[in-house]
TORKOL-4160 file (C-alpha; in steps of 0.2 Angstrom, whole numbers, padded with zeros to 4 digits, m for minus):
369
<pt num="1" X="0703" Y="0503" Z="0411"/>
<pt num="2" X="0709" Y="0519" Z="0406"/>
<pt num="3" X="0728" Y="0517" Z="0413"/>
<pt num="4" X="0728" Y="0499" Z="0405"/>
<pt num="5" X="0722" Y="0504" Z="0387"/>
<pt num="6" X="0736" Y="0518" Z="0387"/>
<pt num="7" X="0750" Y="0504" Z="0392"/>
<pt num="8" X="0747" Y="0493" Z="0373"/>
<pt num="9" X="0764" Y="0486" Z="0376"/>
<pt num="10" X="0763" Y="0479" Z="0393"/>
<pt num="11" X="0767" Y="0459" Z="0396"/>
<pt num="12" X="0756" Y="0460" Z="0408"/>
<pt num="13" X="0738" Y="0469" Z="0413"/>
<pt num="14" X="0733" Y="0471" Z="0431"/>
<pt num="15" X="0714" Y="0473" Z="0433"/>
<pt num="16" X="0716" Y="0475" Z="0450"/>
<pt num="17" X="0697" Y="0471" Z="0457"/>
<pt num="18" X="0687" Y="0477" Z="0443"/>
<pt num="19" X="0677" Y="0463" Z="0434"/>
<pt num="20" X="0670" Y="0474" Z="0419"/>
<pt num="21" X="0689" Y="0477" Z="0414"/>
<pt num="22" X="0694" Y="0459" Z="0416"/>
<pt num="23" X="0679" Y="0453" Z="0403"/>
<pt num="24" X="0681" Y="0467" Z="0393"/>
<pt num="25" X="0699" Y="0467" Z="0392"/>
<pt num="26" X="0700" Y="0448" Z="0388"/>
<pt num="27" X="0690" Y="0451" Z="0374"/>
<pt num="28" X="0698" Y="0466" Z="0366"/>
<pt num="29" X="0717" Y="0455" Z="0370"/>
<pt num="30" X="0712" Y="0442" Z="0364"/>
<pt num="31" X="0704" Y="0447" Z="0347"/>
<pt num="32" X="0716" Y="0461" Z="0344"/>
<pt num="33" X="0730" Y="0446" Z="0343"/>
<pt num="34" X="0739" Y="0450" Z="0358"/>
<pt num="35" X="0751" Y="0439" Z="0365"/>
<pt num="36" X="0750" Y="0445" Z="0385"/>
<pt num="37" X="0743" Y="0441" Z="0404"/>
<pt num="38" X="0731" Y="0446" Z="0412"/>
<pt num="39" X="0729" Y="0445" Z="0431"/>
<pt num="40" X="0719" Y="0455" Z="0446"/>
<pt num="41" X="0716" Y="0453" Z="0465"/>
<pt num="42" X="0716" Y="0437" Z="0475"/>
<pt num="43" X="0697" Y="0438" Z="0473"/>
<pt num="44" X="0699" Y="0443" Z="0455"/>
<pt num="45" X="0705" Y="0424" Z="0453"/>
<pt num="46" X="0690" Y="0417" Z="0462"/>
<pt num="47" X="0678" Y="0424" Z="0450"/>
<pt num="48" X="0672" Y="0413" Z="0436"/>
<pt num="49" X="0680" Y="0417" Z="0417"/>
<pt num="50" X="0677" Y="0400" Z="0407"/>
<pt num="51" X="0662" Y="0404" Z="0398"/>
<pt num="52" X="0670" Y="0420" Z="0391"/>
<pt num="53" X="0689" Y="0412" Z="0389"/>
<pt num="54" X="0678" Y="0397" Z="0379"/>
<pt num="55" X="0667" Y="0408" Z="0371"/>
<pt num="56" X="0683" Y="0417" Z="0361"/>
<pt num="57" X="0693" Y="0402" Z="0360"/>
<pt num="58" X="0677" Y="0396" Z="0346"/>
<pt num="59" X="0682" Y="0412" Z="0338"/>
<pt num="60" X="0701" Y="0407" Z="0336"/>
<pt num="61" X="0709" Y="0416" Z="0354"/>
<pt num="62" X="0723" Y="0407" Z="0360"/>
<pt num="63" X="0721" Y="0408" Z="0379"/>
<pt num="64" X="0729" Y="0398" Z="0393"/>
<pt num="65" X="0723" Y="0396" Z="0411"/>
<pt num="66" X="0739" Y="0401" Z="0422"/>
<pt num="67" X="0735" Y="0396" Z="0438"/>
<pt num="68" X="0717" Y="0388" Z="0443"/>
<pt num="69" X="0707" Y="0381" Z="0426"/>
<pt num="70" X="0692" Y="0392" Z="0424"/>
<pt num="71" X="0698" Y="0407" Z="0432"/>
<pt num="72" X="0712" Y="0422" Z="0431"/>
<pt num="73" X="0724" Y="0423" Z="0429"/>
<pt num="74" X="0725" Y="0422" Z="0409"/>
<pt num="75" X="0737" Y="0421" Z="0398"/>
<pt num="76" X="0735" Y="0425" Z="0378"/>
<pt num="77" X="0744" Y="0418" Z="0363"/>
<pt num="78" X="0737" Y="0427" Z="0350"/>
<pt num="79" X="0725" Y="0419" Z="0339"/>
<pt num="80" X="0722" Y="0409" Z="0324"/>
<pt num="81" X="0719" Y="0415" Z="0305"/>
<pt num="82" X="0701" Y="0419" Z="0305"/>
<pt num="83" X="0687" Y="0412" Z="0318"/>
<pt num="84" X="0688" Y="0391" Z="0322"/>
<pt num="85" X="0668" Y="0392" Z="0323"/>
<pt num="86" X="0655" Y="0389" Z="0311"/>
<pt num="87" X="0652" Y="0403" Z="0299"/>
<pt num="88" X="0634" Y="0404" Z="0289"/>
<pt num="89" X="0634" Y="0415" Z="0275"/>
<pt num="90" X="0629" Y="0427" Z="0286"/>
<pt num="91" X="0639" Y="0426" Z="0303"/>
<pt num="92" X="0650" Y="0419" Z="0317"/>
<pt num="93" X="0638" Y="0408" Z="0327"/>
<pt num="94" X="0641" Y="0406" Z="0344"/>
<pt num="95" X="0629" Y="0398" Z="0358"/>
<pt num="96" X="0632" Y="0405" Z="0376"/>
<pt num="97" X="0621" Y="0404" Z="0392"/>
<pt num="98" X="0609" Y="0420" Z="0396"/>
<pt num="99" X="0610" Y="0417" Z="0414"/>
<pt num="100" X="0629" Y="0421" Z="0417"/>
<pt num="101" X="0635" Y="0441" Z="0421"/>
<pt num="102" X="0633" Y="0452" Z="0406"/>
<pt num="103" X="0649" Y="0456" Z="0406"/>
<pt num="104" X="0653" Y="0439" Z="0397"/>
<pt num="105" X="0640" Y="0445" Z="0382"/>
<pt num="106" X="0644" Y="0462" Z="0381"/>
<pt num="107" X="0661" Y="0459" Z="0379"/>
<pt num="108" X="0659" Y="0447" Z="0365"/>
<pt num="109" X="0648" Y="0459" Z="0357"/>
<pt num="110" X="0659" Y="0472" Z="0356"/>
<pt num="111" X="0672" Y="0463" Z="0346"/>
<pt num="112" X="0658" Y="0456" Z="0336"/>
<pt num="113" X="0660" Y="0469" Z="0322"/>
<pt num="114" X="0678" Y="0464" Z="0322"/>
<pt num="115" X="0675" Y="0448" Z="0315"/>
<pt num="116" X="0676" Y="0443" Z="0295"/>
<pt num="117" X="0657" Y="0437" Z="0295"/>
<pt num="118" X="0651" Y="0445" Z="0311"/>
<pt num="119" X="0643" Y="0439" Z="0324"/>
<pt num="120" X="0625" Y="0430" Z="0331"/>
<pt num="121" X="0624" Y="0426" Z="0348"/>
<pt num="122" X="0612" Y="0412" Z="0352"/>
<pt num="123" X="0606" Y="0416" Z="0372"/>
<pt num="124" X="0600" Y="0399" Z="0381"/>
<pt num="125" X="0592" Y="0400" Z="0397"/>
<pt num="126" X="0586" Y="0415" Z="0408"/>
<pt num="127" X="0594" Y="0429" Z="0403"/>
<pt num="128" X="0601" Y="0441" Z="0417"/>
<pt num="129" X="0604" Y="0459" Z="0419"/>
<pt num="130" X="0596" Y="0461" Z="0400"/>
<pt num="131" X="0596" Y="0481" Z="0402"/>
<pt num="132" X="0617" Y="0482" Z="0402"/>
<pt num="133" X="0615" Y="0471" Z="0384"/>
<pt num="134" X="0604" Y="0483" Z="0378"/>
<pt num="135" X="0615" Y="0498" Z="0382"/>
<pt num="136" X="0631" Y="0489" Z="0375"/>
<pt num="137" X="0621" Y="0487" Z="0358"/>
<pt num="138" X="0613" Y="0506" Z="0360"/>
<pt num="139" X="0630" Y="0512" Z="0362"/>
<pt num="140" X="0638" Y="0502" Z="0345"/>
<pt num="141" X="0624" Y="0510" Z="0338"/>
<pt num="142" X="0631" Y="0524" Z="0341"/>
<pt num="143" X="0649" Y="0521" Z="0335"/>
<pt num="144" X="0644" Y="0513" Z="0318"/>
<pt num="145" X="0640" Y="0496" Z="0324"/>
<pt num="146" X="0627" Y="0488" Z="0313"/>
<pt num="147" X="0617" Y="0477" Z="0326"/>
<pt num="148" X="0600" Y="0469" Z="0332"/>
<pt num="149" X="0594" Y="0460" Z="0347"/>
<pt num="150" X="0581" Y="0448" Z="0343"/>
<pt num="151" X="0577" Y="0444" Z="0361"/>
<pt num="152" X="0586" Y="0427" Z="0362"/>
<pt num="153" X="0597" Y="0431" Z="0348"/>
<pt num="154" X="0610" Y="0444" Z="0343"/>
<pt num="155" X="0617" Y="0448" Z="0327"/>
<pt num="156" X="0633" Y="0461" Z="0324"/>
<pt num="157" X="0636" Y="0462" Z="0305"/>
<pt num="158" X="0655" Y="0467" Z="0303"/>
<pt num="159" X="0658" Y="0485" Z="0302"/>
<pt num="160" X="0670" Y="0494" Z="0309"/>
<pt num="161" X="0667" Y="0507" Z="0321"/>
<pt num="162" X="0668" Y="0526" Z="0315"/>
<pt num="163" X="0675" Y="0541" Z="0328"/>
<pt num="164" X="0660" Y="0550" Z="0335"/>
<pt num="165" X="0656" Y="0562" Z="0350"/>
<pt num="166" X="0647" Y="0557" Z="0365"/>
<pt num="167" X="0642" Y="0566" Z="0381"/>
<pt num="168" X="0645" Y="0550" Z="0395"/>
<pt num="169" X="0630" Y="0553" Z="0407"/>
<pt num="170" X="0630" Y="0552" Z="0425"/>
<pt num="171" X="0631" Y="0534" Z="0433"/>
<pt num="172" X="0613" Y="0529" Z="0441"/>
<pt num="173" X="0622" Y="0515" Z="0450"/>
<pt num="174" X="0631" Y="0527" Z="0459"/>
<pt num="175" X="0614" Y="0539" Z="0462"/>
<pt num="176" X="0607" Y="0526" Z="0469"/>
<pt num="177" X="0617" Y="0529" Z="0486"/>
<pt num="178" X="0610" Y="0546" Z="0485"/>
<pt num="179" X="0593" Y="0540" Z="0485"/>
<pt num="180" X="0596" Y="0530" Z="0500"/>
<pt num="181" X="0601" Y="0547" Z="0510"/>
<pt num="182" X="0586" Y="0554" Z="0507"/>
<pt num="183" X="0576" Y="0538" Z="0509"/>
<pt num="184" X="0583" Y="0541" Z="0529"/>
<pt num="185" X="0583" Y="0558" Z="0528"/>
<pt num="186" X="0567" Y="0567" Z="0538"/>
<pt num="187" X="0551" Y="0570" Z="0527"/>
<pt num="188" X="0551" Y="0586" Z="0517"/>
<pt num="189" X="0570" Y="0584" Z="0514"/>
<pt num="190" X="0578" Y="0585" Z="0494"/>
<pt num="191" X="0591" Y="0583" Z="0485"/>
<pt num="192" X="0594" Y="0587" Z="0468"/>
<pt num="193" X="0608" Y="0578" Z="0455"/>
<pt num="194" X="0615" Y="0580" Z="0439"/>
<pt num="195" X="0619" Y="0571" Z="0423"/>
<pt num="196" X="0605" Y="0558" Z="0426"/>
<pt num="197" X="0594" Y="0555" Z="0408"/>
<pt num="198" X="0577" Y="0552" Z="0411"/>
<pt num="199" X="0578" Y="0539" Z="0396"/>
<pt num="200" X="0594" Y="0529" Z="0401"/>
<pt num="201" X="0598" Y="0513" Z="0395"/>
<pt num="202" X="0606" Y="0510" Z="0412"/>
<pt num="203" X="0596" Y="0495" Z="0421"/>
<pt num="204" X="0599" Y="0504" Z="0438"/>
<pt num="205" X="0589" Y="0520" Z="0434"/>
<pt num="206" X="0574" Y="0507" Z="0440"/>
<pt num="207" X="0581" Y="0514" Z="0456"/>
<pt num="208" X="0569" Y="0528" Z="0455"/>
<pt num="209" X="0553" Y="0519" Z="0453"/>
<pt num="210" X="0559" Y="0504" Z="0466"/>
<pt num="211" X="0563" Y="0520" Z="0479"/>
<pt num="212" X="0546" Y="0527" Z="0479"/>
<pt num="213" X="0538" Y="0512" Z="0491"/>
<pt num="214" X="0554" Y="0517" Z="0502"/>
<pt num="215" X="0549" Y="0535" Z="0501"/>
<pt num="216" X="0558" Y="0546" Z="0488"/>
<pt num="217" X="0548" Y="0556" Z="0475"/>
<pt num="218" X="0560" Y="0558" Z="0460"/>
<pt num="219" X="0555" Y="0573" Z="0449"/>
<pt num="220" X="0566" Y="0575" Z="0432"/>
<pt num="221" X="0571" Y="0593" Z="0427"/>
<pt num="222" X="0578" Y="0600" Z="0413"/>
<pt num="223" X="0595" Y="0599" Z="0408"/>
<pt num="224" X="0597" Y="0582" Z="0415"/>
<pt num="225" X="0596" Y="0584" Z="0433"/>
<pt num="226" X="0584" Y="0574" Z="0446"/>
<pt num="227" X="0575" Y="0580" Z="0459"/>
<pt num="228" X="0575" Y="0569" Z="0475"/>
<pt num="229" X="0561" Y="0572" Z="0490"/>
<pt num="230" X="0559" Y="0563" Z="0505"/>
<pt num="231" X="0540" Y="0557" Z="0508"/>
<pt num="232" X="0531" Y="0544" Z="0519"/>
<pt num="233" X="0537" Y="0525" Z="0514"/>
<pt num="234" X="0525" Y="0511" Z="0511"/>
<pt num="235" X="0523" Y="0496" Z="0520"/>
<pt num="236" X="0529" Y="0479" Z="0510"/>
<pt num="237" X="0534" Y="0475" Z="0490"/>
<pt num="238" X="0539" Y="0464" Z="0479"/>
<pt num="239" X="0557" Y="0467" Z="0470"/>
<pt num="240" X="0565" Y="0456" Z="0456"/>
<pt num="241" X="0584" Y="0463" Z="0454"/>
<pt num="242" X="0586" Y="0451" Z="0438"/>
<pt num="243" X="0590" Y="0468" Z="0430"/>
<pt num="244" X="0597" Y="0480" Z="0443"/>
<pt num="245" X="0608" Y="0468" Z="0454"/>
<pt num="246" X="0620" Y="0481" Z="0461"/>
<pt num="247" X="0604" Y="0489" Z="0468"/>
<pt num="248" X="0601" Y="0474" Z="0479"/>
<pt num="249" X="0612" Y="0477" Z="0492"/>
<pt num="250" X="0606" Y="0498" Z="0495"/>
<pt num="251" X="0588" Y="0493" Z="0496"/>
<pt num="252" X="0591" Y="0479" Z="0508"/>
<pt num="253" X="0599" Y="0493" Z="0519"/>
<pt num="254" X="0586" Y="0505" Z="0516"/>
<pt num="255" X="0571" Y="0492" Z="0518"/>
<pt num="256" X="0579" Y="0486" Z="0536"/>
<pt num="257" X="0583" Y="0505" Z="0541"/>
<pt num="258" X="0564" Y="0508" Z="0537"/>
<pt num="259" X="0557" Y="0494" Z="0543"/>
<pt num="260" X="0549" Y="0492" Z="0526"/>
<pt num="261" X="0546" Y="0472" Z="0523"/>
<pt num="262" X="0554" Y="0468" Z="0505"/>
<pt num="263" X="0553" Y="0454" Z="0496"/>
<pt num="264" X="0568" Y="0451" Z="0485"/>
<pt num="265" X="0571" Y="0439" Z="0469"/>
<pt num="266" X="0583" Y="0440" Z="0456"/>
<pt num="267" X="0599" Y="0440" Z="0467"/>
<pt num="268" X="0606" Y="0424" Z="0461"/>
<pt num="269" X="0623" Y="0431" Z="0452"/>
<pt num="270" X="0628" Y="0443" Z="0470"/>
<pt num="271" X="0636" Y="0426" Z="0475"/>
<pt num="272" X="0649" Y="0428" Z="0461"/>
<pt num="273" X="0651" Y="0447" Z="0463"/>
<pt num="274" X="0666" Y="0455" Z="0474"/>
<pt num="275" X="0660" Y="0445" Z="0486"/>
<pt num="276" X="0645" Y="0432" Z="0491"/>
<pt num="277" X="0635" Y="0450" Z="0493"/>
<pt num="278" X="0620" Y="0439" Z="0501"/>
<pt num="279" X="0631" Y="0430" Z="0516"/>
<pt num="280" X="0640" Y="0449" Z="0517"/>
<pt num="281" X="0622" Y="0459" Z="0520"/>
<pt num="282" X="0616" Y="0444" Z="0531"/>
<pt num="283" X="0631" Y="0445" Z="0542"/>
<pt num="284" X="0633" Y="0465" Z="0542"/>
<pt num="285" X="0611" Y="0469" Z="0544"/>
<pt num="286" X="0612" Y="0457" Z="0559"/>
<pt num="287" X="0626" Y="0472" Z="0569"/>
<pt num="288" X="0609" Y="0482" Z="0566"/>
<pt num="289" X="0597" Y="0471" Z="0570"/>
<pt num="290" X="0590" Y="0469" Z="0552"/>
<pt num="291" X="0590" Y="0450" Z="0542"/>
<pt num="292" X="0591" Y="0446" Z="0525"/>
<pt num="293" X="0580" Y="0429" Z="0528"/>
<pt num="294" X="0580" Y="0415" Z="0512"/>
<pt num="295" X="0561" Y="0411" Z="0512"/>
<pt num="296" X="0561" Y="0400" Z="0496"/>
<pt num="297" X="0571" Y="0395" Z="0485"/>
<pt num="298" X="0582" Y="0412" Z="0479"/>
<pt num="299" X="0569" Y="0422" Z="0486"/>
<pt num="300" X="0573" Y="0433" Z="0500"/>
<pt num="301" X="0564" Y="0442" Z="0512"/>
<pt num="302" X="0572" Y="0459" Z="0524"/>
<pt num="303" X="0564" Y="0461" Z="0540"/>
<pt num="304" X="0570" Y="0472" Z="0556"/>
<pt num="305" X="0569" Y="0470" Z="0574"/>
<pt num="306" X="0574" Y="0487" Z="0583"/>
<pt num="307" X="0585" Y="0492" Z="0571"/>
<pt num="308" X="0598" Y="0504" Z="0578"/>
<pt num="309" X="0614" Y="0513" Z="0574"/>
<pt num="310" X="0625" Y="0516" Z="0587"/>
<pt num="311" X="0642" Y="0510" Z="0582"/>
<pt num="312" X="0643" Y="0498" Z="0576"/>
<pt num="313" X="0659" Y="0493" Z="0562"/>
<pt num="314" X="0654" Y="0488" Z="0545"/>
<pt num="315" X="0665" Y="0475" Z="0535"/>
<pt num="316" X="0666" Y="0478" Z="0518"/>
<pt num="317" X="0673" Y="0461" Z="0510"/>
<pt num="318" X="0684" Y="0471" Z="0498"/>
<pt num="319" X="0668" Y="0476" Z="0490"/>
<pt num="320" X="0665" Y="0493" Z="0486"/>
<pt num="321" X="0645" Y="0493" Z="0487"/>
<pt num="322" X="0646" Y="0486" Z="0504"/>
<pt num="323" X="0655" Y="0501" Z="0507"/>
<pt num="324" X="0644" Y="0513" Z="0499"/>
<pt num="325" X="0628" Y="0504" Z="0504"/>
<pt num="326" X="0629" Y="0506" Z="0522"/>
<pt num="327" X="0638" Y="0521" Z="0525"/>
<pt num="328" X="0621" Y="0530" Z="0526"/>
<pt num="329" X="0616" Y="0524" Z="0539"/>
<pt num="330" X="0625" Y="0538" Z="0546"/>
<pt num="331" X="0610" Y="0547" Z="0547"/>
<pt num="332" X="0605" Y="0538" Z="0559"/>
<pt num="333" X="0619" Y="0537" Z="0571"/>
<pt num="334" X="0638" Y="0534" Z="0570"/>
<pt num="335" X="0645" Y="0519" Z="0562"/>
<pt num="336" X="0663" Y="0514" Z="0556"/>
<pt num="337" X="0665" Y="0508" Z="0536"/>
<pt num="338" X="0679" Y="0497" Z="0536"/>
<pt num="339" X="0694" Y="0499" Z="0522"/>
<pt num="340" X="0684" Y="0513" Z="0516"/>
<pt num="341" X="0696" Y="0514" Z="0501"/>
<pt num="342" X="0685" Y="0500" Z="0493"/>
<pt num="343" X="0674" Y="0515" Z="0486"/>
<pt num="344" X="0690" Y="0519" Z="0471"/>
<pt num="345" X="0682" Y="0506" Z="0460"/>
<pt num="346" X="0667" Y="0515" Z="0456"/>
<pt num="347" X="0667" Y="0531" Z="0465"/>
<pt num="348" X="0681" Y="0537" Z="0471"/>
<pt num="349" X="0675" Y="0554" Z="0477"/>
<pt num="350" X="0662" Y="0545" Z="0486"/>
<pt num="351" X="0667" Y="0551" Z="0505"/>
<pt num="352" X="0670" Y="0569" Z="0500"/>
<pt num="353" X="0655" Y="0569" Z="0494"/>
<pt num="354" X="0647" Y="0565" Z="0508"/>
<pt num="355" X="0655" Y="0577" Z="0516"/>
<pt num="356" X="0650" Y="0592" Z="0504"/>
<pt num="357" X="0630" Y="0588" Z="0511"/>
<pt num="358" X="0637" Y="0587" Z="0529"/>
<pt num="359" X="0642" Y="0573" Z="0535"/>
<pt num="360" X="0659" Y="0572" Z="0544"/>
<pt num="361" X="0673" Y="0559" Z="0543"/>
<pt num="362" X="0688" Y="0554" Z="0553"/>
<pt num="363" X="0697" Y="0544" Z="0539"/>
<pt num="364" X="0709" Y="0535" Z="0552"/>
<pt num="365" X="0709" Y="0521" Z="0553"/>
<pt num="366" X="0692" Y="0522" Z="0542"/>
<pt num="367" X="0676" Y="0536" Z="0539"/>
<pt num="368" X="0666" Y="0540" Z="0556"/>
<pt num="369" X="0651" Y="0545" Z="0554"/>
């Protein structure tokens, strides 16, 4: 996202594998009047775009479908004097579904103050991953942005955003890998990391709470930093991921390794992630003897069977959490993580870190643990 917002001129935008900046990026192009393409990976173009490419072309985008209608690549012709939608005296209406990533929602917020008569979003259906909409609205706030959320609705009066300062915290997405090193670590053992706000607006500090039944104690300390201490794990619960998706795949891992019974709902949008992130844990649990078991309708169920590590080679379907999710498991014996560069997208120090709490690595062809 960075390189890319420092190159204003290009013709064309490579968002390589990362989702967030192809949604948010299609907004801002597209709304800032660009006439451009944007593009990404082969699996980049199998994810779904419409609803957002749709959504702006109601507001007056230009946008073309280069290649396969409905997905990237994109191309963007500018757009049309003010929005093509209905305006009430008020705002820009648009209706969009509540059950797609929020990606789609918080990129159309955040050009929402852009827009001569605003904007008021009208959610329909089950609405997914409801904490990142929340933090996108927070962080406007912040900025200048005048904006409610009214549960199923979503108003941004147009205002432009004002230059402020802002101290970016630590990523709980990311801590959540650390939890599950503890979580196999031996009773007794800690861990402590920084730049994690107690009060976040990130969905994925539910990490904390969801890791007690899997046996880490989280203790929050001054100056931003969280205490993490291995304790005895409970035996079975219940876990809806509607709200923390990307956690999904580490507490599968975890419960399988722990021989904790988990229940999981929630999962439906890791089929349209990276990967399908349900057929990629079913496949890699089952090298360990662990399963990932469809017991009703989008309700899924891990369970272990003499659960080992002793080798075994990890495929990570270009998806960095695969990655990140299984490496560890290394604690428990060696294993191989295939294409372990995966990791760049969100965490990109991610082996060396490992590395710092003593784990080793043999980085060819991939880390050995």
């Amino acid at each position: 996202m960075q390189r890319l917002l420092q190159q204003p001129d290009a013709a064309l935008f490579d968002a390589e594998d990362a989702g967030t900046v192809m949604r948010f990026l299609t907004a801002y192009l597209a709304m800032t009047g660009r006439q451009t393409e944007l593009t990404g990976t082969a699996r980049m173009k199998e994810r779904p775009i419409r609803v957002l490419v749709e959504a702006l072309q109601e507001l007056g985008a230009r946008i073309e479908y280069r290649e396969e209608p409905g997905y990237p690549p994109l191309r963007l012709l500018g757009r049309t004097p003010g929005p093509a939608t209905e305006a009430t005296a008020d705002f820009t209406e648009l209706t969009v579904r509540g059950d797609i990533s929020s990606q789609y929602i918080s990129a159309l917020l955040m050009v929402g103050p852009t827009l001569p008569h605003g904007l008021r979003i009208r959610l329909t259906g089950k609405v997914g991953s409801r904490p990142y909409i929340r933090m996108t609205l927070a962080l406007m706030q912040h900025f200048g942005a005048v904006c409610r959320d009214l549960g199923e609705v979503l108003e941004v009066r147009p205002q432009a955003y004002e230059p402020t300062n802002y101290t970016v915290e630590g990523d709980w997405s990311a801590a959540s890998y650390w939890y599950a090193v503890v979580a196999l670590a031996p009773v007794g053992s800690h861990l402590t990391l920084p730049t994690l706000r107690r009060y976040s607006w990130q969905g994925d500090q539910a990490i904390a709470g969801i890791m007690a039944h899997l046996g880490v104690h989280t203790d929050f300390l001054a100056d931003e930093q969280v205490r993490l201490t291995k304790t005895a794990p409970g035996k079975e619960f219940t876990q809806d991921f509607t709200d923390c998706p990307d956690l999904a795949q580490t507490i599968a891992v975890v419960a399988a390794a722990t021989g904790v019974a988990v229940v999981m709902t929630g999962l439906e949008s890791l089929r349209i992630k990276e990967t399908d992130r349900i057929a990629a844990l079913q496949i890699e649990l089952a090298k360990f003897g662990g399963a990932l078991t469809e017991v009703d309708d989008e309700c899924f169920r891990v369970s272990a069977e003499n659960f080992r590590v002793n080798g075994q080679t990890v495929a990570t379907y270009h998806d960095h959490r695969m990655a990140m999710a299984f490496a560890p498991l290394a604690l428990l014996g060696p294993l191989t993580i295939e294409d372990p560069k995966v990791v760049r997208k969100s965490y990109p120090q991610f082996w060396r870190e490992l590395e710092k709490v003593g784990f080793t690595t043999d980085p060819t062809p991939a880390p050995v643990f």
